[in-house]
C-alpha positions as CSV (number, residue, x, y, z in Angstrom):
1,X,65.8,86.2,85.2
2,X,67.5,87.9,88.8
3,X,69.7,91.1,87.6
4,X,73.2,90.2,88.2
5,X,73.8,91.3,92.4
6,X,76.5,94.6,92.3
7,X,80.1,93.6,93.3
8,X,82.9,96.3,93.5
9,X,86.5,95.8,95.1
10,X,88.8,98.0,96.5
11,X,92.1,96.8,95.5
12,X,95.2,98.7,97.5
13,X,98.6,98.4,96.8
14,X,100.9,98.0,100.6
15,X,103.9,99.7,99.9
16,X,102.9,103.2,102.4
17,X,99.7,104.6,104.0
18,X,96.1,104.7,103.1
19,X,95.9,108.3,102.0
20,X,92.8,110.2,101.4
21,X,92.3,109.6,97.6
22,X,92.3,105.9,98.5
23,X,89.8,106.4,101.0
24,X,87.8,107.8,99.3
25,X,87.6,105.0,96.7
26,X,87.2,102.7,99.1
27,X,84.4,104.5,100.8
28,X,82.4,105.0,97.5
29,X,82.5,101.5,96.4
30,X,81.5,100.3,99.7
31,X,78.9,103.2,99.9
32,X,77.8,101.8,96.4
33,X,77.6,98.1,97.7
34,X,75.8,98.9,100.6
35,X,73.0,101.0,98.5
36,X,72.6,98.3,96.1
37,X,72.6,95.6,97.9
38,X,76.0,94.3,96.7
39,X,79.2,93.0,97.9
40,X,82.2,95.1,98.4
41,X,85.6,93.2,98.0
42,X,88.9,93.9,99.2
43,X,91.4,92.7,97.1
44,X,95.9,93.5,98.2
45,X,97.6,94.4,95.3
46,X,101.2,93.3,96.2
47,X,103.0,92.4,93.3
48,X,105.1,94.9,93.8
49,X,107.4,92.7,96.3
50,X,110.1,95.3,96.6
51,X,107.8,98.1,98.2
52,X,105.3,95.8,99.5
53,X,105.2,95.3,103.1
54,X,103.5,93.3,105.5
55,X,102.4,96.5,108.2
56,X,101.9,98.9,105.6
57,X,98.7,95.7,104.8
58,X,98.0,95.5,108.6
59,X,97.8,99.3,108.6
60,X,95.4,99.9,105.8
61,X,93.4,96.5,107.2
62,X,93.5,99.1,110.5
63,X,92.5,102.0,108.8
64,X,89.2,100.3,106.8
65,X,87.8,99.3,110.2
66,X,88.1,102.0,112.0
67,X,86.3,103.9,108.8
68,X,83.7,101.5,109.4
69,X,84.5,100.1,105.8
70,X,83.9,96.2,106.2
71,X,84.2,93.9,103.7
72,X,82.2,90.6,102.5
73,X,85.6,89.1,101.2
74,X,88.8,89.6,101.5
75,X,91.9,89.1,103.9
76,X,90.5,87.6,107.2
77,X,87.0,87.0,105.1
78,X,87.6,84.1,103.2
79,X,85.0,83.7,99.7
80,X,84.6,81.6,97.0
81,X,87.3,83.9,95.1
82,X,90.3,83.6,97.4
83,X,92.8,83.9,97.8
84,X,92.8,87.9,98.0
85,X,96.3,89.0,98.0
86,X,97.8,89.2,94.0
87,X,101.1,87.5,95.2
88,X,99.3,84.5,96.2
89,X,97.5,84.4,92.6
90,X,100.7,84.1,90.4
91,X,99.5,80.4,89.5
92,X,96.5,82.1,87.9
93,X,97.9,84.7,86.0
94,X,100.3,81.6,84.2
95,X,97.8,80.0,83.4
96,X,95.6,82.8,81.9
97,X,99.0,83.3,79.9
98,X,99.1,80.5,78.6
99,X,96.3,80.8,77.3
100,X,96.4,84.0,75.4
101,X,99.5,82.8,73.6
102,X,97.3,79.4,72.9
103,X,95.2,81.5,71.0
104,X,97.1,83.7,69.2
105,X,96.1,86.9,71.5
106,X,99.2,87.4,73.0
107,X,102.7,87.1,71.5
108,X,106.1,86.8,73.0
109,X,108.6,89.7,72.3
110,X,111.9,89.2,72.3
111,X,113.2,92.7,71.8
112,X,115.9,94.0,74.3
113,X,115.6,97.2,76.5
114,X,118.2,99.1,74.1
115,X,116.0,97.9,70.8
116,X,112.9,99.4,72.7
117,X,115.3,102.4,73.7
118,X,116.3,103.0,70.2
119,X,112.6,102.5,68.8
120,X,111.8,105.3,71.4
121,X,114.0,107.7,70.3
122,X,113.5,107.4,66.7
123,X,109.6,108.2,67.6
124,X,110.9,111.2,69.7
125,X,113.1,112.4,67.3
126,X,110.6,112.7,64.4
127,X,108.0,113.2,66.3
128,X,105.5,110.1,67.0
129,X,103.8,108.6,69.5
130,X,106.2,106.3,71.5
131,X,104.1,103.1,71.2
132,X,105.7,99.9,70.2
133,X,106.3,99.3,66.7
134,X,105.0,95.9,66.3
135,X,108.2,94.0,65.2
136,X,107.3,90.7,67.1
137,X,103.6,90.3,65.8
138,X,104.6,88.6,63.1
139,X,107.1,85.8,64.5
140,X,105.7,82.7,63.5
141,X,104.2,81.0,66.6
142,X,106.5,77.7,66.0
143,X,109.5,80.1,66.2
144,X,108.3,82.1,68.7
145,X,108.0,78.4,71.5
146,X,111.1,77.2,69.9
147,X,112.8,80.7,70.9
148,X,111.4,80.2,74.4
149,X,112.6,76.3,74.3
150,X,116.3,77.5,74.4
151,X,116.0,80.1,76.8
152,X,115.8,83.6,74.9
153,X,114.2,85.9,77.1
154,X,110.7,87.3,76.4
155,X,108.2,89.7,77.7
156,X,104.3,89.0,76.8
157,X,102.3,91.5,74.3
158,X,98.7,91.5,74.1
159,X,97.8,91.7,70.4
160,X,95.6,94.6,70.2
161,X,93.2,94.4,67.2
162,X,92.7,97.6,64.8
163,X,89.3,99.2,66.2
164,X,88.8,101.4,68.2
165,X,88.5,100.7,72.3
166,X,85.4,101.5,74.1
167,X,83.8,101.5,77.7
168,X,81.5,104.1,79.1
169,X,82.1,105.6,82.4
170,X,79.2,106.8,84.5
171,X,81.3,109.7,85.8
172,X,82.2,111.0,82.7
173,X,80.2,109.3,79.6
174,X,81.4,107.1,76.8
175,X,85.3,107.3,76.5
176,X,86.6,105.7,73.3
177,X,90.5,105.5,72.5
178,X,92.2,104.7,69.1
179,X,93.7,101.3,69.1
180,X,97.2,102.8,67.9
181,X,97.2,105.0,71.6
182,X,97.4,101.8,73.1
183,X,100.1,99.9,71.0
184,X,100.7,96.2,72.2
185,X,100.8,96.3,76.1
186,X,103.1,94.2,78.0
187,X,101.2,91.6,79.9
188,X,104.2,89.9,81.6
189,X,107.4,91.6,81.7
190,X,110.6,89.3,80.6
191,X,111.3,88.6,84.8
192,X,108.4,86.9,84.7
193,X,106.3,89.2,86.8
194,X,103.2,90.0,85.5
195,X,102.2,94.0,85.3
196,X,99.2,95.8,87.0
197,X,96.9,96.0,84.2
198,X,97.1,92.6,83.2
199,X,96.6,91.0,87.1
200,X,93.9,93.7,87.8
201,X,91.4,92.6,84.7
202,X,91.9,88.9,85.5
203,X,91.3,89.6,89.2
204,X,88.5,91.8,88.5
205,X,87.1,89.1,86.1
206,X,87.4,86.0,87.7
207,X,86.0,87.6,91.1
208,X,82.9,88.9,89.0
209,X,83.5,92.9,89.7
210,X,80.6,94.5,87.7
211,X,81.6,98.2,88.7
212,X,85.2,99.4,88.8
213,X,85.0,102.8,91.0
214,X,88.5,104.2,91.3
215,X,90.5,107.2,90.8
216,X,90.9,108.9,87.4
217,X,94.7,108.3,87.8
218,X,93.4,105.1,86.1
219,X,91.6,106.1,83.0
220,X,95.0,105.9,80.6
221,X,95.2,102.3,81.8
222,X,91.2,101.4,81.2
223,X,91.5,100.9,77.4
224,X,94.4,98.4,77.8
225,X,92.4,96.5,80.5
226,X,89.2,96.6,78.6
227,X,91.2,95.2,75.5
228,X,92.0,92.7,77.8
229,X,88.8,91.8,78.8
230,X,87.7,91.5,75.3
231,X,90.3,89.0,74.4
232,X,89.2,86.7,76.6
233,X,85.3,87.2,75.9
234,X,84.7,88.1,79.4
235,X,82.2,91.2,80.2
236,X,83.6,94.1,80.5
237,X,82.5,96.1,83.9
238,X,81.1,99.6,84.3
239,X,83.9,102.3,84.9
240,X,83.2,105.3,87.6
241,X,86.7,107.0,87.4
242,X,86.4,109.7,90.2
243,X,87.9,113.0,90.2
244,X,91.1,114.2,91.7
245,X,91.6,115.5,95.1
246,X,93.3,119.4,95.2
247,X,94.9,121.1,97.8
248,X,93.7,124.9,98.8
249,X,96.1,125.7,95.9
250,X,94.6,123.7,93.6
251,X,97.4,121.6,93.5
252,X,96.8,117.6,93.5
253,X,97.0,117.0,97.3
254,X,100.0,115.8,99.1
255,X,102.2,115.7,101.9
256,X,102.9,119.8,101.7
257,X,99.2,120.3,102.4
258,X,99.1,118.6,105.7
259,X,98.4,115.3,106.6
260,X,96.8,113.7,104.1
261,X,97.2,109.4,105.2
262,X,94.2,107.8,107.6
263,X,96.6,107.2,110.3
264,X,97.8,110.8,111.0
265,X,94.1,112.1,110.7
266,X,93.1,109.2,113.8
267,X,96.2,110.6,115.2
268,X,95.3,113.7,115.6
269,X,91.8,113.2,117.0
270,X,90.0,113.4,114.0
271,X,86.4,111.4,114.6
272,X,86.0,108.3,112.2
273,X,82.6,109.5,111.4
274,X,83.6,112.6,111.1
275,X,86.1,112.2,108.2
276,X,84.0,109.4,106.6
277,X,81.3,112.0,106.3
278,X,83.5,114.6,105.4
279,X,85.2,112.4,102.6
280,X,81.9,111.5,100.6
281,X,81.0,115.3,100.4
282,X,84.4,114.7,98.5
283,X,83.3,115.0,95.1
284,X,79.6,113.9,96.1
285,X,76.4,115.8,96.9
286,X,73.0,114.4,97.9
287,X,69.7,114.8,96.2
288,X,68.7,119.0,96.6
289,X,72.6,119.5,97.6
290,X,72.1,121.9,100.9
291,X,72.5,119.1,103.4
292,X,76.1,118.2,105.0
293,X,76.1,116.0,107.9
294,X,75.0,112.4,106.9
295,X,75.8,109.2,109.3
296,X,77.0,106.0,107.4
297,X,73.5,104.9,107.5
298,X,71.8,108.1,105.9
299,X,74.5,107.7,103.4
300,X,74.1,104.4,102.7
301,X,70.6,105.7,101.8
302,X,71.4,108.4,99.7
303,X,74.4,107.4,97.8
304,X,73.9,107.2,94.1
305,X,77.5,107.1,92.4
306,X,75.4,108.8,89.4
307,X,75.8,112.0,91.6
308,X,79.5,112.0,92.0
309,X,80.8,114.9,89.9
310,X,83.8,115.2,87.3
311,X,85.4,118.2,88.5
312,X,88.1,118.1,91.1
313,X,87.6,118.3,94.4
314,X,89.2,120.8,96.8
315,X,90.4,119.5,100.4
316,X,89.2,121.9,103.0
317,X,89.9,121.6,106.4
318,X,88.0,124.3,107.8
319,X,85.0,121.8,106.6
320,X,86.9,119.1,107.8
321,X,87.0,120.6,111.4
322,X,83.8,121.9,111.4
323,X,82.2,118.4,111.0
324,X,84.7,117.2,113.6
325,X,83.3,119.5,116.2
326,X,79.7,118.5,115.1
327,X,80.7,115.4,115.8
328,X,82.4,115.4,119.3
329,X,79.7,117.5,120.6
330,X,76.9,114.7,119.6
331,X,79.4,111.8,121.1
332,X,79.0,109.8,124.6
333,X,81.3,111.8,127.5
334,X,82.5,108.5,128.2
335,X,83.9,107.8,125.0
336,X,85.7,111.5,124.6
337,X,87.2,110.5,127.8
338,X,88.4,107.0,126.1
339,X,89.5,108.9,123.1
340,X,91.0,111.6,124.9
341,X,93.0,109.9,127.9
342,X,96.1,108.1,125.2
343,X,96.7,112.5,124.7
344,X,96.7,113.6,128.5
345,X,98.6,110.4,129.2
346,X,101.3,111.4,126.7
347,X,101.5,115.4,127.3
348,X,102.2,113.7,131.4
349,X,98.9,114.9,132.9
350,X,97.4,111.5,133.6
351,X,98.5,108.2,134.4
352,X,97.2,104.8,132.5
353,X,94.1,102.9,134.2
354,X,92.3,106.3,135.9
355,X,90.2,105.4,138.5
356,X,86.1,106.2,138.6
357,X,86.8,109.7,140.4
358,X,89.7,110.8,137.5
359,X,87.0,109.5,134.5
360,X,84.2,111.6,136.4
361,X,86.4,114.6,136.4
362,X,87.8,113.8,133.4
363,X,84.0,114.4,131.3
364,X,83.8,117.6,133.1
365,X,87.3,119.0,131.7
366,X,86.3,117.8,128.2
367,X,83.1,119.3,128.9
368,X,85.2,122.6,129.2
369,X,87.1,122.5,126.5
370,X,84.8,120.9,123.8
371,X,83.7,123.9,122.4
372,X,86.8,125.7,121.3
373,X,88.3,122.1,119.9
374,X,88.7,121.5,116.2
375,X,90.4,117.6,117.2
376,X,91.0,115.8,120.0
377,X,95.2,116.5,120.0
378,X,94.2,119.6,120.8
379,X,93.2,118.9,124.3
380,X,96.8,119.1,126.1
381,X,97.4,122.4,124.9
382,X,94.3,124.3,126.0
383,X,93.9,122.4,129.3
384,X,97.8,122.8,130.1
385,X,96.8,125.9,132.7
386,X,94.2,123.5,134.6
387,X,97.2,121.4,134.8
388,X,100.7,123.5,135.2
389,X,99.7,126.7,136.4
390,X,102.6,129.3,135.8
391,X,101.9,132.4,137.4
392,X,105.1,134.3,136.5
393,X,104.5,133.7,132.6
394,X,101.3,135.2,133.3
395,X,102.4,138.0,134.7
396,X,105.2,138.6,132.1
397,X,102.6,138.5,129.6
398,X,102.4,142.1,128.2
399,X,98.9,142.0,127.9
400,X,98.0,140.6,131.5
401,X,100.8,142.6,132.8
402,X,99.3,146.1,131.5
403,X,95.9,145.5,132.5
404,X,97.3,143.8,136.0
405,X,99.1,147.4,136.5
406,X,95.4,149.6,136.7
407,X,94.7,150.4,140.2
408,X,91.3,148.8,139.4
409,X,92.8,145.4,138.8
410,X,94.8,145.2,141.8
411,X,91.7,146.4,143.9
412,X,89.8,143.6,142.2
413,X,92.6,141.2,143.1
414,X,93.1,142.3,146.7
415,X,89.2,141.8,147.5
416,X,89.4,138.5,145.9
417,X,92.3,137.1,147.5
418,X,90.7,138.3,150.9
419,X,87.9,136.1,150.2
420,X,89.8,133.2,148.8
421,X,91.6,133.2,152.2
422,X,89.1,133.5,154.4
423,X,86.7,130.4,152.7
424,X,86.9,127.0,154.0
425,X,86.5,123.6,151.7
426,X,86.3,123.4,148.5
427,X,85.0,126.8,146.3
428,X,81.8,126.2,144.7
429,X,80.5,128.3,141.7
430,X,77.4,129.5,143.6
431,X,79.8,130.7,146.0
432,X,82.3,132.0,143.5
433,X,79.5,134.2,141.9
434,X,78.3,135.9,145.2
435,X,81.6,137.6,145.7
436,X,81.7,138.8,142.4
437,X,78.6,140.7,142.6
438,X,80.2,141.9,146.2
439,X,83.5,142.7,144.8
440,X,81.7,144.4,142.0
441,X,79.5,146.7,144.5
442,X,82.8,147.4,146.8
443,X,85.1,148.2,144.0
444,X,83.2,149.8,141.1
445,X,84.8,147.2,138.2
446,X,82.5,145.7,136.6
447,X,82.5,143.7,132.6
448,X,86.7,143.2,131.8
449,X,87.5,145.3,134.5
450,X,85.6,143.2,137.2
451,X,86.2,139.7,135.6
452,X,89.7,139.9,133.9
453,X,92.3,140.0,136.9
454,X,90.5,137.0,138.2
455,X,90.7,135.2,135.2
456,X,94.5,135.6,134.7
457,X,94.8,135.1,138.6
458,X,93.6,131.4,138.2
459,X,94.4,130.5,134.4
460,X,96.9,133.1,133.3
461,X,95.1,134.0,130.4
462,X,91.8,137.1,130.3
463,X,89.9,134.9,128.3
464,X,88.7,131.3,128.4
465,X,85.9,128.9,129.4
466,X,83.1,129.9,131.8
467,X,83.6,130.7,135.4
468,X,80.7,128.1,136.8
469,X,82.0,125.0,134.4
470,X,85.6,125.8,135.6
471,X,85.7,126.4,139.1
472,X,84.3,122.7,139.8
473,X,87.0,121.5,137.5
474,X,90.3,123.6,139.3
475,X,89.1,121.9,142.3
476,X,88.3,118.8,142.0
477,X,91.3,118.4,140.5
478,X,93.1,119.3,142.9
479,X,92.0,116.8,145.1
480,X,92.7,113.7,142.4
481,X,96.0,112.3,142.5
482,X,97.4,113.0,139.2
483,X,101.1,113.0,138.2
484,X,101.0,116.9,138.4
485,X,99.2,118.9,141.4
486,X,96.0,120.7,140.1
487,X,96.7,124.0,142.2
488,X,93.0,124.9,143.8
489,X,91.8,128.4,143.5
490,X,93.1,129.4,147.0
491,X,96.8,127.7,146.1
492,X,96.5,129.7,142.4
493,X,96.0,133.1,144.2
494,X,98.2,132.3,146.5
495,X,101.0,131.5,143.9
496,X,99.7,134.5,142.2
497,X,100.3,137.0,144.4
498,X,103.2,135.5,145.3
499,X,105.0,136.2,141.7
């Protein structure tokens, strides 16, 4: 006899953006899929019509593929379980109704929001749980239909029985709850619509989910949904409920802590293989725990969801950027330049559709700047002096303007400039270097002294990228035709010494 093949789902509702926590999940169970050789699902949970909307589902669908998360079926990968969005599955959910009542599992309750009110407050006030008392259980079920018959309005109960209500969960052991936590849960509320827990079992059942991995937001509602389960004799799945996600304050992460949806984190540069790497160390470690920079494949590999650990996780984004840098530094110039272009284009550096000269130039500026980047929306700042040169903000710096005052600065500047002026073409680096070892002999400056005034002279600020990477760059830019001049080296001193 085969073991029964792995199948998880990741099963997001579309009413606002994929967030972190929700990527995570999704990248666990399709991590887990992948290692086992099972199928990951991915189910839209939009039964919530009032918040559900059609781009916040084209957004997340976005999101998952640029993670590199695919699916084996779901929306736009049709199975043998569709169809994959809740709304089109109300049909099934009537049916599976039907059924409960049928069989004496479920029971219609009449009572009306100010009975349930009242019952509420009764438990408040002498201090009980606020479950539901039960009153309905024991309509007769020929009452109950003829109730229905004449239009009294009803919600659905599920008739929990009095044991206690089991599952084990491989993050955190065998859980066990006592039957009266639970009280009778409302399947389908009296408008008809069914609730969460009710849609997710049957989804989760009839699609053959074996392993529910998912946040531990969720572990109140598991007891409900595996009484569920066992009132219609299905199997009941393995439960991984994964740890919540802090903020630096130990706070559960939200909007205060920075961007925390999928969108703003592509927005801002951040590499897809970056975060995806940076999201399974989430809560996960690999076998001997010292190593941090995995690709999807090595992850694949190593995943085991036995590993994932109970305790929260903290969001760090100095570990975050750190792996981004990693990153960027092992990818193809070309596609830095692809990635990069949308932000120069934006910030009005660059036109759309460069030509072959502007994407060669282009992968010589990121070049530059890569190693002082922690993402990619970075870019316009630190290059702005390549591309808008402003000489008299330089000089009013009080910095630049102190060290520009020294009679060794302005001797440095003067010999400099005399060069600059009397070159012809283009200045190459080579070039560049000789007349700082001449300058150096015929002024006496040497280290800051020698290198500073120069530095400010052609990028405004006394520190930055090397002088041989970014002489090429100040003028071969300048001979590109760009929406904004590049000044050259001679038309920086120039404009320098001008101010």
């Amino acid at each position: 006899m085969h073991a029964q093949k792995t199948r998880v789902r990741f099963a997001p509702s579309p009413t606002g953006l994929l967030h972190v926590g929700n990527a995570r999940t999704a990248l666990y169970n399709w991590l887990f899929a992948r290692h086992t050789g099972g199928e990951f699902l991915l189910r839209i949970e939009d039964t919530d019509l009032d918040r559900s909307e059609a781009r916040h589902e084209t957004q997340l669908i976005e999101d998952l593929k640029w993670l590199g998360l695919n699916w084996d079926e779901g929306p736009g990968v049709e199975g043998p379980h569709a169809p994959y969005r809740q709304s089109e599955r109300l049909d099934i959910y009537r049916e599976h109704t039907g059924r409960l009542l049928r069989e004496g599992k479920a029971y219609r309750c009449f009572c009306t929001g100010e009975e349930l009110e009242a019952e509420r407050a009764r438990a408040v006030a002498e201090h009980r749980p606020q479950v539901y008392s039960g009153r309905c259980r024991s309509i007769p079920q020929a009452d109950s239909e003829a109730r229905a018959a004449v239009g009294d309005t009803f919600a659905v109960r599920l008739r929990i029985p009095d044991q206690p209500l089991r599952f084990h969960d491989i993050v955190r052991g065998d859980v066990e709850f006592a039957s009266e936590t639970v009280s009778d849960p409302i399947l389908v509320r009296s408008s008809g619509v069914p609730v969460y827990n009710y849609v997710v079992t049957v989804d989760d059942a009839l699609m053959e989910i074996t392993h529910v991995i998912r946040g531990d937001d969720h572990i109140s509602n598991t007891p409900k949904q595996v009484a569920i389960y066992e009132a219609f004799g299905w199997p009941v799945p393995e439960f991984a409920h994964l740890s919540t996600i802090l903020g630096s304050d130990r706070e559960r992460l939200s909007k205060r802590h920075g961007a925390t949806s999928i969108a703003s984190f592509r927005e801002m540069g951040i590499l897809p293989e970056a975060l995806v790497n940076y999201l399974a160390l989430l809560g996960w470690g690999a076998e001997g725990g010292t190593r941090e920079t995995f690709t999807p494949e090595e992850l694949t590999h190593e995943f085991k969801v036995e590993r994932v650990t109970a305790a929260p996780a903290v969001f760090d984004w100095a570990k975050l950027h750190w792996l981004n840098r990693h990153y960027l530094k092992l990818s193809e110039p070309l596609r830095l330049v692809t990635l990069a272009t949308p932000y120069f284009e934006n910030a009005g550096f660059l036109l759309a559709d460069a030509n072959a000269a502007t994407v060669g130039w282009l992968e010589k500026l990121l070049a530059l700047f890569l190693p002082s980047l922690d993402q990619l929306d970075q870019l316009p700042a630190k290059a702005a002096f390549i591309f808008r040169f402003d000489s008299a903000a330089a000089l009013n710096e009080e910095e630049n303007s102190a060290l520009l005052a020294t009679e060794s600065a302005q001797k440095v500047l003067a010999a400099f400039a005399e060069r600059v002026r009397r070159a012809t073409g283009s200045i190459r680096p080579d070039q560049f270097k000789l007349w700082m070892n001449e300058i150096k002999t015929e002024t006496g400056a040497k280290g800051k002294e020698l290198f500073h005034p120069v530095r400010i002279a052609l990028t405004g600020a006394h520190s930055g990228p090397e002088f041989d990477k970014l002489i090429p760059v100040i003028e071969e830019g300048s001979q590109l035709e760009l929406p904004v001049h590049v000044l050259s080296v001679r038309e920086r001193v120039e404009q320098f010494l001008a101010a």
